[in-house]
Every structure is written in C-alpha cells, then in structure tokens.
C-alpha positions as CSV (number, residue, x, y, z in Angstrom):
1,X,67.9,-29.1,50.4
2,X,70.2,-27.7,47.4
3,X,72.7,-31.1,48.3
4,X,70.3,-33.1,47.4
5,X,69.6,-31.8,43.8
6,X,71.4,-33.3,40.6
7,X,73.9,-31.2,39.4
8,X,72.3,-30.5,36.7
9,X,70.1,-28.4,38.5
10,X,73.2,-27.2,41.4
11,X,74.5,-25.5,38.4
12,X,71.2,-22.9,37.9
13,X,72.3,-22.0,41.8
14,X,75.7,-21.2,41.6
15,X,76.7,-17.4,41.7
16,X,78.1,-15.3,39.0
17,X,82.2,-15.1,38.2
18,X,83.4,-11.6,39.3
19,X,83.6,-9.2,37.2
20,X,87.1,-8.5,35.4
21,X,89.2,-6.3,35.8
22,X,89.7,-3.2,33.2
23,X,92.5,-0.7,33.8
24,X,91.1,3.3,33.8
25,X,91.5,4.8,30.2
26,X,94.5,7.1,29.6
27,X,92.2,10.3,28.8
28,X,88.3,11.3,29.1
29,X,86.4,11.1,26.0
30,X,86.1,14.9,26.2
31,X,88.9,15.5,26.6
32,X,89.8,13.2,23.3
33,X,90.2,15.4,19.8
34,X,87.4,15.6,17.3
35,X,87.7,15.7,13.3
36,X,86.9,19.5,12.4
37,X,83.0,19.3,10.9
38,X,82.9,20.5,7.1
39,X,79.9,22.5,5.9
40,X,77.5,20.9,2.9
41,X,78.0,23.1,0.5
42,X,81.4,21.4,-1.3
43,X,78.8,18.4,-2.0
44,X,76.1,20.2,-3.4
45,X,77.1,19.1,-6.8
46,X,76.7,16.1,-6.3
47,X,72.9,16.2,-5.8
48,X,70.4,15.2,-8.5
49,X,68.4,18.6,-10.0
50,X,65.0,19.0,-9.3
51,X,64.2,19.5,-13.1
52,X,66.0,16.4,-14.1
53,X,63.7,14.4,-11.5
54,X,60.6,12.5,-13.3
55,X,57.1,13.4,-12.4
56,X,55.6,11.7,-9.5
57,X,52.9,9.2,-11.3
58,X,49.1,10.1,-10.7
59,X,46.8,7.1,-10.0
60,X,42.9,7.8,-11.0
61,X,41.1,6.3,-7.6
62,X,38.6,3.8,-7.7
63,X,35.5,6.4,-7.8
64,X,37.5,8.4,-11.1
65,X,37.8,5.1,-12.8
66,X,34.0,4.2,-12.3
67,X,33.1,8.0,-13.6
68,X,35.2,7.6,-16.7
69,X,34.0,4.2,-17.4
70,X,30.2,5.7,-17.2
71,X,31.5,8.9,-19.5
72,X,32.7,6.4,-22.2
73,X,29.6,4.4,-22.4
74,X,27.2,7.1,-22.2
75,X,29.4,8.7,-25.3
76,X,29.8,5.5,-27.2
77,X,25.8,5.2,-26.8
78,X,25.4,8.7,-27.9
79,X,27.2,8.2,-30.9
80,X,25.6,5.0,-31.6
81,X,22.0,6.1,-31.5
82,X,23.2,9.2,-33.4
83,X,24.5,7.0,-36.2
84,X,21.3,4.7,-35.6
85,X,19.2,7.5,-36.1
86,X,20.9,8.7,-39.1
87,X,20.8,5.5,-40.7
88,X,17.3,4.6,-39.9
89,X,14.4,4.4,-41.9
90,X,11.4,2.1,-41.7
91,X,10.3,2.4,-45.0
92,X,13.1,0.2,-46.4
93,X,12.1,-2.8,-43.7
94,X,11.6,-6.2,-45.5
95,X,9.3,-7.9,-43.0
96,X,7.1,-4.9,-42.8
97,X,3.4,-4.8,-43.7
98,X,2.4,-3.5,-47.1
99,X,0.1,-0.5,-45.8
100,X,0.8,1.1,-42.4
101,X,-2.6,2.7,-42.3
102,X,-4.2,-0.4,-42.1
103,X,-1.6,-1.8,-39.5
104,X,-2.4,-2.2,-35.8
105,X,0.3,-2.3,-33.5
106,X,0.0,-4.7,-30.5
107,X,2.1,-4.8,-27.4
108,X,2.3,-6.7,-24.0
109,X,1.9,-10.6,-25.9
110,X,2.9,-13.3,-23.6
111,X,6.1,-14.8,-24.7
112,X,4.1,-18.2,-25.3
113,X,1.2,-16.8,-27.7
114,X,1.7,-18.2,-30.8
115,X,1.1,-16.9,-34.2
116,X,-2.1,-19.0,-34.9
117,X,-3.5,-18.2,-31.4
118,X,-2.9,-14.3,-32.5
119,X,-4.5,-14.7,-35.5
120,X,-7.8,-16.1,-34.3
121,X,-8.3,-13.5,-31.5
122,X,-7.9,-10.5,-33.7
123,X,-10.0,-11.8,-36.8
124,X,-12.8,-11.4,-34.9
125,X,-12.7,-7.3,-35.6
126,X,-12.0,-8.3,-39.6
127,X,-10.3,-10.4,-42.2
128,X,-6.5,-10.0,-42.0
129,X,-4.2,-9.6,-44.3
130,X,-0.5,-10.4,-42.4
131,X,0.4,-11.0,-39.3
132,X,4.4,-10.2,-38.2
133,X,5.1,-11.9,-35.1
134,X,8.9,-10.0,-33.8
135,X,11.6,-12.4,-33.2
136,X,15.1,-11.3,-32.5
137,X,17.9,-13.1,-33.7
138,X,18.2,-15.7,-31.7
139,X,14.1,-16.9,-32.6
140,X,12.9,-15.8,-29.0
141,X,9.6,-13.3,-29.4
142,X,10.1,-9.8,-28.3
143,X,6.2,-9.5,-27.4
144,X,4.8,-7.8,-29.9
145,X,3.8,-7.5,-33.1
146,X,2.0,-6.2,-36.3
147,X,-1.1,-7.5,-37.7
148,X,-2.3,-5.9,-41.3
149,X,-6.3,-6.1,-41.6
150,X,-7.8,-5.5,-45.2
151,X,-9.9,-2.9,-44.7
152,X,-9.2,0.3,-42.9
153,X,-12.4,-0.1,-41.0
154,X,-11.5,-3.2,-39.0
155,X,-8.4,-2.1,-38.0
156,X,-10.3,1.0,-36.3
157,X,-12.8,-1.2,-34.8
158,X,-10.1,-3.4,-33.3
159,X,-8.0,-0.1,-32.6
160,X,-10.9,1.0,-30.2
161,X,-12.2,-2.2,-29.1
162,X,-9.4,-5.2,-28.3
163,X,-7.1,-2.4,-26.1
164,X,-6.8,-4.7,-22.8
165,X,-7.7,-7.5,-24.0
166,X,-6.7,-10.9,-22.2
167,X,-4.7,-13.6,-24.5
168,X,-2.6,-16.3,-22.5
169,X,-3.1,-14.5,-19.3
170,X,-2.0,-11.2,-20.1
171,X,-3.9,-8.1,-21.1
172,X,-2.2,-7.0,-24.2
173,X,-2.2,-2.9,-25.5
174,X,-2.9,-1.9,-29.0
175,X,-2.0,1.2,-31.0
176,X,-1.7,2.4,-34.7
177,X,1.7,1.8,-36.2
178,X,3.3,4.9,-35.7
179,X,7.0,4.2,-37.7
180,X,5.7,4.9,-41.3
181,X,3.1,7.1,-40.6
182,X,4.5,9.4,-38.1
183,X,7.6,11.6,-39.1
184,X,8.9,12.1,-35.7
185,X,8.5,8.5,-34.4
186,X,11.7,6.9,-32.9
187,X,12.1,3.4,-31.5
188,X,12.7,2.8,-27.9
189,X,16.2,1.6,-29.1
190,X,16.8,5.2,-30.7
191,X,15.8,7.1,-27.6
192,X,11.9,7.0,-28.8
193,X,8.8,4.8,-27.9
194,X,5.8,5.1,-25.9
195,X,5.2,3.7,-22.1
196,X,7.5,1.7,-19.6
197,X,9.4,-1.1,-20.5
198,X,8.5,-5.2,-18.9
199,X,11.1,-4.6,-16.7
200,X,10.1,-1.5,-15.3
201,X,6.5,-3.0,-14.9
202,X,8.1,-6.1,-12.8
203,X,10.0,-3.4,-10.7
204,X,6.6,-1.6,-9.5
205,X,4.7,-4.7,-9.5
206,X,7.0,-5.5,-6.5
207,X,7.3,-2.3,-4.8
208,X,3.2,-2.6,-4.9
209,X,3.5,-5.9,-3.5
210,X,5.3,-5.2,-0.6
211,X,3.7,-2.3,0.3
212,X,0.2,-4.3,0.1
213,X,1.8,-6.9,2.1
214,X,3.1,-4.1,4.8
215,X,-0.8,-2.9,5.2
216,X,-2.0,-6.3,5.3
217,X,0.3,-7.0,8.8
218,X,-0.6,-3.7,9.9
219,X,-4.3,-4.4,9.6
220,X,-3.5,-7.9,10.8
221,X,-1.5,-6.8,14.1
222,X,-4.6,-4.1,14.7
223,X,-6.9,-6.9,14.6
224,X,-4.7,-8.8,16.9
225,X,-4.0,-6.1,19.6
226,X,-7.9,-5.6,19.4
227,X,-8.7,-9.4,19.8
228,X,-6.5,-9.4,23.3
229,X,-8.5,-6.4,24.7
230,X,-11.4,-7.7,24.2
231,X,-11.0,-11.5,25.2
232,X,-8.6,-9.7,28.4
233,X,-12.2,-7.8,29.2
234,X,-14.1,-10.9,28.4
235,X,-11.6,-13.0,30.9
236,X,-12.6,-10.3,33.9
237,X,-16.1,-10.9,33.4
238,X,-15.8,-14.5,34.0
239,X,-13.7,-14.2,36.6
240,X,-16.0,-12.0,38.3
241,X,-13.5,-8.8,38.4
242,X,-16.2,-6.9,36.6
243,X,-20.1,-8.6,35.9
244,X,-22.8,-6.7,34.8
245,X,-24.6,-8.4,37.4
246,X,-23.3,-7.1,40.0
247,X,-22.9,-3.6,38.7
248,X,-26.5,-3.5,38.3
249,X,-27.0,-4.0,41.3
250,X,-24.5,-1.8,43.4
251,X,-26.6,0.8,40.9
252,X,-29.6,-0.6,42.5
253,X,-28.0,-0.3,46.3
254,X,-26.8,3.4,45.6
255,X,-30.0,4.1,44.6
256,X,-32.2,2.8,47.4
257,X,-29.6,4.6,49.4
258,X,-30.1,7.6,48.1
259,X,-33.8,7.6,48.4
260,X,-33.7,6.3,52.1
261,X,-31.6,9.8,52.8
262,X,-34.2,11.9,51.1
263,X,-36.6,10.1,53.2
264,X,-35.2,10.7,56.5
265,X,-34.1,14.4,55.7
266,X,-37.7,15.1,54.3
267,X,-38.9,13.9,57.9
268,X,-36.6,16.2,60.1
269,X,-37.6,18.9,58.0
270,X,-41.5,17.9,58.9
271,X,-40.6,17.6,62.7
272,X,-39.0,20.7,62.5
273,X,-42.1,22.3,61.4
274,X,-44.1,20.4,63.8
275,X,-42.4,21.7,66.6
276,X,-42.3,25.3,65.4
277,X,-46.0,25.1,64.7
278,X,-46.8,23.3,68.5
279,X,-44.6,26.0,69.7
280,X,-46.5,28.8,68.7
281,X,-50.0,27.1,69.0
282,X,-52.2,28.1,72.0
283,X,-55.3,26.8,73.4
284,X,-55.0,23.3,72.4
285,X,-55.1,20.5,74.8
286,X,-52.6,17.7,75.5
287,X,-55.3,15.2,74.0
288,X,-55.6,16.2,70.6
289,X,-51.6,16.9,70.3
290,X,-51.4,13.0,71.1
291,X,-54.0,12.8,68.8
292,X,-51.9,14.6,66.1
293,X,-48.8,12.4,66.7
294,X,-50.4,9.3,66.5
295,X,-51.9,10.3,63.3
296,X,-48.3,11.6,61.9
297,X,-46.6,8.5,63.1
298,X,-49.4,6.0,61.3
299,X,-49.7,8.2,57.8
300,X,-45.0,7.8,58.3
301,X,-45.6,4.6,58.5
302,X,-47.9,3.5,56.2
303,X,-45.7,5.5,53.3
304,X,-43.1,3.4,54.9
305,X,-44.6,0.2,53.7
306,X,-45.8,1.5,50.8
307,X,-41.8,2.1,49.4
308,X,-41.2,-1.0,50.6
309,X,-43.9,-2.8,48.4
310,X,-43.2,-1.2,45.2
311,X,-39.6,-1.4,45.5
C-alpha cells in the first residue's frame, strides 16, 4: 500500500540515519582534575552591611487606612464643635425674635408650608408679633421655625394646645424656645437638641413597615393553610368519604345493636331461672307448666313488638 503513496508522504515512513560514530573519551570524568574549592570568607568584604541597608517600607492595610481616616474626622469635628461652641451665642442672632419668652418654637413643618399658611394656623391661639420661617443658604426650609406672639398668655395657650397639630399633612411639635432662655441649651449642630432627627424617623418608619408587612403574610398564609383544611374537609363530605348522614346513622345501627344484645342476654338469664325454678318445683302438673310457657313466650313476644314500634 506504502508504493502507492506520494512521496511526500513516503518520506514520514522512512527510517532514521544511524547513529554516528563517537570515539571513547581519553579519561572518565572522575578521574578528570577539579579546581581546589576556596572558602567564603576572602569575599566577605565585599558584602553590603546590614546597618547600611534602608528600612523595609511599611504599608498601612486597607482596614488601618479606613480607621485613621474615621480618627481624623471624628477629631476635625471635635475641634470644630469645640470652636463652635466657644464662639456661639444666640443672643447676638440678627433674625431672631425680640423676646424669647414670648417665642414658641415649632418643629416637624412640611417643607411646602408657607409662611402665610403658618401664620393663619397659629393666630388662632393669639395675635402674633413675627414669624421666622428657617431657610439655609441655599433658600430651601429647614422645617421649622419661630413664631413671636404678643402676649405671653397666647404663646402658653398655643404651647399646650397646637402640640400635634396637622398643617399640610404632617403633625408638627411645639416647644418654648430654649437658646436664649436656657443656659445650657446647645443646637443639634453643637452636640445639643432635643428628639430624633427626619432621617432617623424615615429609618424606623421602614423598619415598622416591614415588620407590619411580615405579620400581615403571616396572618395571611394562616388564613390560607386554614381555608385548605377546611374546603379539603368540605370536599370529603361531598364526596361521601365522611357525611353526617351516614354517621348518624351507623350511631343509630350500633345502637339498636347494642340493645338487641341486652335483650337476648336478659332472656338467657330468665330461662336460666326458669329452669332452676322448674327444677326444684314439685307437685305441679305437666298442664300448667305448658301453661306457664305459653304465657312466657306471649308476654316475650309482645315486648318484642312493642321495641319494634317505638323504635
């Protein structure tokens, strides 16, 4: 078959050239002569010194880096409410109200409310003098603000009386202003303040929500689970598995056949007697025991039929 292959592909079949011939070395390598081996210690010299060798560089992992960043800010914004609370003094603020005792404080205002709509919900408690609606520096409302009344009395009533009040859809919280007439008083932004912030109040308004939502699939999947038993019970009633019909009356059966066993044990025990009695009888004719059977066997049957009827 190879003859008939091109020869390109007689040349993948031919063998191998022989191997050539090497003449035998003169000597065995063992028997060959080394180069005597020195020792290290004519180079030693020449080695760097340890002291002279730079510091190997330290690298602060990613975790270090992330604990020194948190370090910095937490002292940058110790020193800055420091210096803020140094430098603080509400006294000297332009846009406050003339008379802090006469200042109500309200909290919680929808972002929406305006300044007229503010007005005319709280002159209702009293004629007011200002009204400072907060802004920050961009003009956005901070949600709250101050509202003056002209007579101490009416910003007590409203103190007492407009805490929870609805305006715009949200319930707002009142309190006394506490900057100018409390020594101690700080500002949320100086470590101070009163209550949770909105964001906070978002925060647990959706932990709430989802919990509520968890007990409503609970209840749900209860009610569910409960549904299939019974319409699984109410399926094997129609199919006639289980009727009430027909328990009452293999009740009715058991009972009948309970009574018919009384009834036929109650009559052995009679017979029983019979005999024992006819046994130990004497001087009685073989007409009137006839007599007494036929009787027995009448009254028998007679209850007989009287069962029968009332049942």
């Amino acid at each position: 078959m190879t003859q008939f292959l091109p020869d390109n592909l007689l040349a993948l079949f031919e063998a191998r050239p022989p191997l050539p011939y090497k003449p035998p070395p003169d000597e065995l390598l063992i028997d060959r002569k080394r180069p005597k081996m020195s020792g290290l210690s004519e180079y030693i010299h020449l080695f760097e010194d340890p002291k002279d060798t730079p510091p190997k560089p330290i690298y602060e992992t990613k975790e270090e880096r992330r604990a020194r960043r948190r370090k910095e800010k937490e002292e940058l914004l110790a020193y800055k409410i420091e210096q803020g609370i140094a430098t603080w003094n509400p006294a000297q603020n332009p846009s406050a109200t003339i008379d802090p005792y006469k200042t109500l404080f309200v909290a919680r205002i929808n972002y929406e409310t305006s300044e007229s709509k503010l007005r005319r919900e709280f002159e209702q408690f009293g004629k007011i003098t200002r009204l400072v609606l907060v802004h920050d520096k961009n003009g956005k409302p901070r949600g709250y603000a101050f509202v003056e009344y002209q007579h101490k009395e009416s910003m007590s009533e409203a103190y007492k009386k407009a805490d929870g009040m609805k305006i715009d859809g949200r319930r707002v919280v009142v309190d006394y202003e506490r900057g100018r007439t409390q020594k101690s008083w700080l500002p949320r932004r100086l470590g101070g303040g009163k209550g949770d912030t909105r964001r906070l109040r978002e925060s647990k308004a959706v932990l709430e929500a989802a919990a509520l939502e968890m007990a409503h699939e609970d209840r749900d999947h209860r009610s569910s689970s409960t549904h299939r038993s019974y319409s699984h019970d109410r399926d094997r009633e129609h199919n006639g598995t289980v009727s009430s019909s027909s328990r009452r009356h293999s009740r009715s059966r058991d009972r009948d056949r309970d009574r018919d066993r009384d009834r036929d044990r109650d009559r052995d025990r009679d017979s029983r007697r019979y005999d024992d009695h006819r046994s130990s009888r004497d001087g009685r004719g073989d007409g009137d025991r006839d007599r007494e059977y036929r009787d027995r066997d009448r009254d028998r049957d007679r209850g007989r039929d009287y069962d029968r009827r009332r049942h």
